[in-house]
C-alpha positions, 0 to 999 in steps of 0.5 A: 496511704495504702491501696488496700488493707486486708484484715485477716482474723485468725483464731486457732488455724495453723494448719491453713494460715501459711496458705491464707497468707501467701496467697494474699502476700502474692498479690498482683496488687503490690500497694497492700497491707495484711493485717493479721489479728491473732484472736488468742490463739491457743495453737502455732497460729502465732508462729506461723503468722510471725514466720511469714510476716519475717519474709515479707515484713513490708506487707504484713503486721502481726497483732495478738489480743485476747480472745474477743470473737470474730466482730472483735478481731475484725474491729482491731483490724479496722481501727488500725487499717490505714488503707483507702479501702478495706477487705476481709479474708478469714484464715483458713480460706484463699483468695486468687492473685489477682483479687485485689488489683481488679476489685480495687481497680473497678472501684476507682474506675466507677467510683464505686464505695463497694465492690462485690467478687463471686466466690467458691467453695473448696475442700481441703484438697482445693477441689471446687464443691460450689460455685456462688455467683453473686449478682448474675445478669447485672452491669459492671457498674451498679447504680443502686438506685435504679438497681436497688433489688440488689439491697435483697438479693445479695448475700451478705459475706463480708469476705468475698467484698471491698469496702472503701473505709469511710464507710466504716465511719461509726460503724463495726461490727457487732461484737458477741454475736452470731451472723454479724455480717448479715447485721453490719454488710446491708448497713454499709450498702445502704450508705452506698450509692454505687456498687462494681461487681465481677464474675470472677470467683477470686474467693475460695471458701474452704469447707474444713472437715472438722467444721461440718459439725458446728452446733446449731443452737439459739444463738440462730436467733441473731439473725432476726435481731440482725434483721431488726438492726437492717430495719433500723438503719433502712428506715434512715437511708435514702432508701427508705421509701423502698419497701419491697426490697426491705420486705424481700431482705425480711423474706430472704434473710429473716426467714429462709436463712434462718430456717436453713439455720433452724433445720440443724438445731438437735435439741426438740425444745430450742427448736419450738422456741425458736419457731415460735419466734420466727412466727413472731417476726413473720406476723409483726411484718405481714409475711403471709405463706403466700409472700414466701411462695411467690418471693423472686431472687433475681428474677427467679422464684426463690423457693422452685430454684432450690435443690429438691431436699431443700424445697421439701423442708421449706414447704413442709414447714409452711404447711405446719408440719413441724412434727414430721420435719423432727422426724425426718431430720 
Protein backbone atom coordinates (compact mmCIF):
# COMPACT_ATOMS: atom_id res chain seq x y z
CA UNK A 1 0.00 0.00 0.00
CA UNK A 2 1.09 3.51 -0.87
CA UNK A 3 1.65 6.38 1.47
CA UNK A 4 -0.30 8.69 -0.26
CA UNK A 5 -2.44 9.00 -3.70
CA UNK A 6 -3.00 11.97 -5.16
CA UNK A 7 -5.64 12.22 -7.83
CA UNK A 8 -5.42 14.86 -10.27
CA UNK A 9 -8.57 15.69 -12.56
CA UNK A 10 -7.36 17.16 -15.81
CA UNK A 11 -9.85 18.40 -18.39
CA UNK A 12 -8.35 20.67 -21.17
CA UNK A 13 -4.78 21.91 -19.20
CA UNK A 14 -1.94 21.39 -21.72
CA UNK A 15 -0.58 24.74 -20.92
CA UNK A 16 -0.10 23.71 -17.19
CA UNK A 17 -0.47 20.10 -16.59
CA UNK A 18 3.72 19.68 -17.03
CA UNK A 19 4.07 22.00 -14.43
CA UNK A 20 1.26 20.31 -11.95
CA UNK A 21 2.79 17.13 -12.46
CA UNK A 22 6.51 17.63 -12.05
CA UNK A 23 5.92 19.47 -8.84
CA UNK A 24 3.88 16.59 -7.64
CA UNK A 25 6.47 13.80 -9.00
CA UNK A 26 9.09 15.85 -7.24
CA UNK A 27 7.72 15.15 -4.16
CA UNK A 28 10.13 14.62 -0.80
CA UNK A 29 7.58 11.99 -0.10
CA UNK A 30 9.01 9.12 -2.24
CA UNK A 31 6.14 6.57 -1.24
CA UNK A 32 3.13 8.23 -3.54
CA UNK A 33 1.00 7.78 -6.22
CA UNK A 34 -0.60 10.25 -9.01
CA UNK A 35 -3.43 9.34 -10.44
CA UNK A 36 -3.91 11.63 -13.34
CA UNK A 37 -8.11 11.24 -14.80
CA UNK A 38 -8.02 12.62 -17.87
CA UNK A 39 -11.81 13.92 -17.95
CA UNK A 40 -12.33 13.76 -22.05
CA UNK A 41 -10.10 15.97 -22.77
CA UNK A 42 -10.37 17.49 -26.29
CA UNK A 43 -6.80 19.44 -26.32
CA UNK A 44 -2.82 17.70 -25.73
CA UNK A 45 -3.60 17.24 -22.23
CA UNK A 46 -3.35 13.51 -22.87
CA UNK A 47 0.18 13.82 -24.17
CA UNK A 48 1.45 15.88 -21.86
CA UNK A 49 0.24 13.51 -19.30
CA UNK A 50 1.48 10.22 -21.07
CA UNK A 51 4.92 12.50 -21.58
CA UNK A 52 5.68 12.79 -18.02
CA UNK A 53 4.15 9.32 -16.56
CA UNK A 54 7.05 7.58 -19.39
CA UNK A 55 9.67 9.53 -17.34
CA UNK A 56 8.24 8.42 -14.10
CA UNK A 57 6.21 5.46 -14.51
CA UNK A 58 6.75 3.94 -11.18
CA UNK A 59 4.77 7.35 -9.88
CA UNK A 60 2.25 7.87 -12.09
CA UNK A 61 -1.06 6.02 -13.95
CA UNK A 62 -2.54 7.62 -16.48
CA UNK A 63 -6.72 6.94 -17.03
CA UNK A 64 -8.80 8.65 -19.74
CA UNK A 65 -12.68 8.53 -19.56
CA UNK A 66 -15.56 10.19 -21.03
CA UNK A 67 -16.33 13.56 -19.80
CA UNK A 68 -18.06 13.12 -16.52
CA UNK A 69 -17.28 16.66 -14.54
CA UNK A 70 -14.96 17.14 -11.80
CA UNK A 71 -16.85 15.13 -8.80
CA UNK A 72 -17.03 12.38 -11.76
CA UNK A 73 -13.16 12.36 -12.27
CA UNK A 74 -12.50 12.68 -8.75
CA UNK A 75 -14.76 9.61 -7.88
CA UNK A 76 -12.63 7.25 -10.64
CA UNK A 77 -9.46 8.51 -8.84
CA UNK A 78 -10.82 7.42 -5.88
CA UNK A 79 -12.19 3.79 -6.70
CA UNK A 80 -8.99 3.44 -7.85
CA UNK A 81 -6.51 5.14 -5.28
CA UNK A 82 -4.55 2.46 -3.41
CA UNK A 83 -2.89 4.65 -0.90
CA UNK A 84 -3.61 4.99 3.11
CA UNK A 85 -4.55 8.47 2.42
CA UNK A 86 -5.73 10.61 -0.36
CA UNK A 87 -5.14 13.93 -1.63
CA UNK A 88 -6.55 16.02 -4.51
CA UNK A 89 -4.54 18.68 -6.63
CA UNK A 90 -6.31 20.24 -9.74
CA UNK A 91 -4.14 20.43 -12.83
CA UNK A 92 -3.49 23.81 -13.36
CA UNK A 93 -2.21 24.37 -9.80
CA UNK A 94 1.20 23.18 -7.96
CA UNK A 95 2.04 22.39 -4.97
CA UNK A 96 5.56 22.92 -2.75
CA UNK A 97 8.02 19.60 -2.76
CA UNK A 98 7.31 18.88 0.48
CA UNK A 99 3.64 18.58 0.74
CA UNK A 100 2.98 15.62 1.02
CA UNK A 101 5.93 14.16 3.60
CA UNK A 102 4.81 16.79 6.19
CA UNK A 103 0.81 16.36 5.94
CA UNK A 104 1.44 12.66 5.92
CA UNK A 105 3.75 12.92 8.38
CA UNK A 106 1.54 14.90 11.21
CA UNK A 107 -1.50 12.81 10.30
CA UNK A 108 0.50 9.67 11.90
CA UNK A 109 2.01 11.52 14.51
CA UNK A 110 -1.40 12.83 16.05
CA UNK A 111 -3.54 9.96 14.30
CA UNK A 112 -5.32 12.48 12.72
CA UNK A 113 -8.13 11.36 9.61
CA UNK A 114 -7.67 14.88 8.15
CA UNK A 115 -4.88 17.02 7.58
CA UNK A 116 -5.31 20.78 6.56
CA UNK A 117 -2.07 23.20 4.71
CA UNK A 118 -2.78 26.86 4.22
CA UNK A 119 -2.46 27.88 0.64
CA UNK A 120 -1.85 30.80 -1.84
CA UNK A 121 -3.12 32.33 -4.91
CA UNK A 122 -0.63 32.91 -7.70
CA UNK A 123 -0.75 34.11 -11.08
CA UNK A 124 0.77 32.90 -14.23
CA UNK A 125 3.91 34.20 -13.99
CA UNK A 126 3.93 32.56 -9.84
CA UNK A 127 3.90 35.90 -8.38
CA UNK A 128 1.81 35.55 -4.94
CA UNK A 129 -1.70 37.48 -5.08
CA UNK A 130 -3.26 35.96 -1.91
CA UNK A 131 -2.20 34.46 0.76
CA UNK A 132 -5.48 32.01 2.64
CA UNK A 133 -4.52 30.85 5.92
CA UNK A 134 -6.77 28.61 7.06
CA UNK A 135 -6.97 27.75 10.79
CA UNK A 136 -4.90 30.83 12.45
CA UNK A 137 -4.30 30.59 16.38
CA UNK A 138 -5.27 26.89 16.61
CA UNK A 139 -2.72 23.82 17.77
CA UNK A 140 -1.00 21.37 15.52
CA UNK A 141 -3.18 18.75 16.66
CA UNK A 142 -6.97 19.60 16.56
CA UNK A 143 -9.45 17.93 18.86
CA UNK A 144 -12.63 18.79 17.44
CA UNK A 145 -14.61 18.17 20.10
CA UNK A 146 -13.09 20.85 22.18
CA UNK A 147 -12.22 22.89 19.16
CA UNK A 148 -15.36 22.18 16.99
CA UNK A 149 -15.83 26.10 15.87
CA UNK A 150 -13.21 24.79 13.26
CA UNK A 151 -16.62 22.71 11.77
CA UNK A 152 -17.83 26.65 10.79
CA UNK A 153 -14.88 28.53 10.24
CA UNK A 154 -12.88 26.44 7.64
CA UNK A 155 -13.18 26.61 4.06
CA UNK A 156 -13.87 23.75 2.51
CA UNK A 157 -11.40 23.26 -0.67
CA UNK A 158 -10.74 19.81 -1.33
CA UNK A 159 -7.08 20.64 -2.46
CA UNK A 160 -5.39 22.27 0.09
CA UNK A 161 -6.11 18.65 2.59
CA UNK A 162 -5.19 15.10 3.25
CA UNK A 163 -7.60 12.70 3.73
CA UNK A 164 -6.98 9.16 5.42
CA UNK A 165 -9.18 7.04 2.65
CA UNK A 166 -11.65 5.27 4.91
CA UNK A 167 -13.37 8.27 5.14
CA UNK A 168 -14.20 8.09 1.77
CA UNK A 169 -16.09 4.50 2.84
CA UNK A 170 -19.73 5.16 0.95
CA UNK A 171 -19.17 8.47 0.55
CA UNK A 172 -18.01 10.69 -3.20
CA UNK A 173 -18.43 13.23 -4.42
CA UNK A 174 -21.70 14.62 -5.96
CA UNK A 175 -21.68 14.40 -9.42
CA UNK A 176 -23.10 17.28 -11.91
CA UNK A 177 -22.89 19.84 -9.62
CA UNK A 178 -21.73 22.91 -8.74
CA UNK A 179 -19.50 23.64 -5.52
CA UNK A 180 -19.09 19.94 -4.63
CA UNK A 181 -16.71 20.23 -2.09
CA UNK A 182 -18.66 22.53 0.11
CA UNK A 183 -21.43 19.31 -0.14
CA UNK A 184 -18.84 16.58 0.52
CA UNK A 185 -15.57 18.20 2.76
CA UNK A 186 -17.83 19.32 6.14
CA UNK A 187 -19.35 15.57 5.73
CA UNK A 188 -16.05 14.02 5.86
CA UNK A 189 -14.82 16.39 8.99
CA UNK A 190 -17.99 15.19 10.65
CA UNK A 191 -16.68 11.58 10.57
CA UNK A 192 -13.19 13.15 11.96
CA UNK A 193 -12.41 12.99 15.59
CA UNK A 194 -9.12 14.47 15.06
CA UNK A 195 -7.81 16.84 12.53
CA UNK A 196 -3.47 18.27 12.09
CA UNK A 197 -2.95 21.39 10.53
CA UNK A 198 0.14 23.60 9.37
CA UNK A 199 0.99 27.13 8.52
CA UNK A 200 3.02 26.35 5.67
CA UNK A 201 1.38 27.41 2.27
CA UNK A 202 2.47 24.23 0.43
CA UNK A 203 -0.55 24.93 -2.08
CA UNK A 204 -0.48 27.18 -4.87
CA UNK A 205 -3.91 28.14 -6.61
CA UNK A 206 -3.32 29.81 -9.69
CA UNK A 207 -5.72 32.58 -10.70
CA UNK A 208 -5.76 31.74 -15.14
CA UNK A 209 -6.41 34.66 -17.10
CA UNK A 210 -8.82 33.09 -19.21
CA UNK A 211 -10.94 31.93 -16.09
CA UNK A 212 -11.65 35.39 -14.46
CA UNK A 213 -14.56 35.33 -16.86
CA UNK A 214 -16.52 32.21 -15.83
CA UNK A 215 -20.45 32.71 -15.98
CA UNK A 216 -22.27 33.21 -12.83
CA UNK A 217 -25.70 31.65 -13.30
CA UNK A 218 -28.28 29.28 -11.23
CA UNK A 219 -26.04 26.71 -10.89
CA UNK A 220 -25.06 29.09 -7.54
CA UNK A 221 -28.09 27.66 -6.15
CA UNK A 222 -25.91 24.32 -5.38
CA UNK A 223 -24.60 25.93 -2.50
CA UNK A 224 -27.73 25.75 -0.17
CA UNK A 225 -28.80 22.38 -1.66
CA UNK A 226 -25.16 21.59 -0.36
CA UNK A 227 -25.68 23.19 2.78
CA UNK A 228 -29.23 20.98 3.23
CA UNK A 229 -26.94 17.84 2.31
CA UNK A 230 -24.46 19.19 5.68
CA UNK A 231 -27.35 19.58 7.44
CA UNK A 232 -28.35 15.93 6.83
CA UNK A 233 -25.28 14.22 7.69
CA UNK A 234 -24.71 17.07 11.05
CA UNK A 235 -28.02 15.87 12.22
CA UNK A 236 -26.58 11.89 12.44
CA UNK A 237 -22.92 12.95 13.66
CA UNK A 238 -21.58 12.91 16.92
CA UNK A 239 -21.84 16.53 16.53
CA UNK A 240 -25.18 16.70 16.25
CA UNK A 241 -26.28 18.43 19.52
CA UNK A 242 -23.80 21.40 18.47
CA UNK A 243 -25.95 23.73 17.16
CA UNK A 244 -24.13 27.08 17.06
CA UNK A 245 -21.68 25.76 14.85
CA UNK A 246 -24.02 24.44 12.36
CA UNK A 247 -25.79 27.69 12.53
CA UNK A 248 -22.75 29.59 11.87
CA UNK A 249 -21.65 27.00 8.56
CA UNK A 250 -25.43 27.93 7.69
CA UNK A 251 -24.31 31.56 8.10
CA UNK A 252 -20.72 31.28 6.50
CA UNK A 253 -21.66 29.16 3.66
CA UNK A 254 -25.19 29.55 3.08
CA UNK A 255 -25.03 32.98 2.81
CA UNK A 256 -22.02 35.00 2.53
CA UNK A 257 -20.83 32.32 0.06
CA UNK A 258 -23.49 32.29 -1.71
CA UNK A 259 -24.11 35.89 -1.91
CA UNK A 260 -20.40 36.40 -2.85
CA UNK A 261 -21.70 34.12 -5.82
CA UNK A 262 -24.63 36.05 -6.40
CA UNK A 263 -23.02 39.26 -6.88
CA UNK A 264 -21.54 38.08 -10.42
CA UNK A 265 -24.82 36.49 -11.63
CA UNK A 266 -25.73 39.30 -15.02
CA UNK A 267 -28.81 38.38 -15.67
CA UNK A 268 -31.53 40.81 -13.38
CA UNK A 269 -33.92 37.85 -13.37
CA UNK A 270 -31.86 34.89 -11.97
CA UNK A 271 -30.77 37.36 -9.66
CA UNK A 272 -34.30 37.63 -8.03
CA UNK A 273 -34.65 34.39 -8.14
CA UNK A 274 -32.02 33.39 -6.66
CA UNK A 275 -32.34 36.14 -3.84
CA UNK A 276 -36.00 34.94 -3.27
CA UNK A 277 -34.45 31.56 -2.56
CA UNK A 278 -31.94 32.51 -0.25
CA UNK A 279 -34.50 34.44 1.80
CA UNK A 280 -36.15 31.30 1.89
CA UNK A 281 -33.09 29.55 3.41
CA UNK A 282 -32.66 32.17 5.73
CA UNK A 283 -36.38 32.33 7.05
CA UNK A 284 -36.59 28.37 7.30
CA UNK A 285 -33.07 28.55 9.82
CA UNK A 286 -34.18 31.83 11.84
CA UNK A 287 -31.32 33.75 10.22
CA UNK A 288 -32.31 37.14 11.18
CA UNK A 289 -29.69 40.62 9.80
CA UNK A 290 -28.63 40.74 13.10
CA UNK A 291 -27.38 37.04 13.25
CA UNK A 292 -25.41 37.92 10.22
CA UNK A 293 -23.88 41.22 11.83
CA UNK A 294 -22.57 39.85 14.79
CA UNK A 295 -21.51 36.51 13.18
CA UNK A 296 -17.42 35.64 14.26
CA UNK A 297 -15.06 33.52 12.19
CA UNK A 298 -12.31 32.68 14.49
CA UNK A 299 -12.78 35.05 16.74
CA UNK A 300 -13.25 37.96 14.54
CA UNK A 301 -16.48 39.62 13.29
CA UNK A 302 -17.01 38.36 9.86
CA UNK A 303 -18.51 40.96 8.22
CA UNK A 304 -15.94 44.30 10.00
CA UNK A 305 -12.75 42.00 8.89
CA UNK A 306 -13.64 42.34 5.18
CA UNK A 307 -12.33 44.64 2.30
CA UNK A 308 -14.46 47.79 2.17
CA UNK A 309 -15.80 46.86 -1.28
CA UNK A 310 -17.01 43.62 -0.08
CA UNK A 311 -18.72 45.16 3.51
CA UNK A 312 -20.43 47.54 1.36
CA UNK A 313 -22.25 44.94 -0.83
CA UNK A 314 -23.01 42.80 2.15
CA UNK A 315 -24.69 45.63 4.14
CA UNK A 316 -26.42 46.90 1.24
CA UNK A 317 -28.23 43.95 0.78
CA UNK A 318 -29.13 43.54 4.05
CA UNK A 319 -30.57 46.67 4.06
CA UNK A 320 -32.96 45.47 0.79
CA UNK A 321 -31.47 47.44 -1.33
CA UNK A 322 -31.19 45.10 -4.27
CA UNK A 323 -32.04 47.70 -6.46
CA UNK A 324 -29.05 49.67 -6.22
CA UNK A 325 -26.43 46.98 -5.80
CA UNK A 326 -27.96 46.09 -9.65
CA UNK A 327 -27.07 49.42 -10.41
CA UNK A 328 -23.61 49.54 -8.93
CA UNK A 329 -22.50 46.32 -10.34
Amino acid sequence: MKKVSVIVPVFNVEHYLEKCLLSLVNQTLQDIEILVVNDGSTDGSQSVAESVAEKYPQKIRCFMKENGGLSDARNFGLDHAEGEFVGFVDSDDYVSEKMFEEMYFLAKKHQADMVICNLQKVDEHGNITQKLVQIPQMPEKIDLAKHFSVFSDLSYFACNKLFHRSLFHNRRFKKGVHFEDIQLIPQLLLQCRTVAQTQQFHYQYLERADSITKTHTEKGLDILKAVEDVEEAFSQSAYSDRKAELKNFQILEGVYTFLAYLAFVKEDEVFCKMSDQLSTFMSCRAISVSDLLIYRRFGKNYLLSLPLRKKIYYILYFSGQQRLIRKLI
